[in-house]
Phi, psi and omega in degrees: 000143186287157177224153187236167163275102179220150195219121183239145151064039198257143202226141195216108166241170174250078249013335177212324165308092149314089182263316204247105183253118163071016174326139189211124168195160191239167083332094167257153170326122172083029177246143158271117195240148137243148180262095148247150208179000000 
């Protein structure tokens, strides 16, 4: 079985800085992503 990329609610700070809120994201197999930021 293909495995995949799933990501919920994902919250990313920078010590105390909120950069990133609540995030939802899928990856499917054989897909090509960029993460830029």
């Amino acid at each position: 079985m293909a495995k995949r990329i799933d990501v919920s609610d994902l919250n990313v700070y920078y010590g105390t800085f909120l950069a990133v809120e609540g995030v939802n994201l899928v990856v499917e197999p054989r897909a090509v992503t960029a993460f830029i930021g």
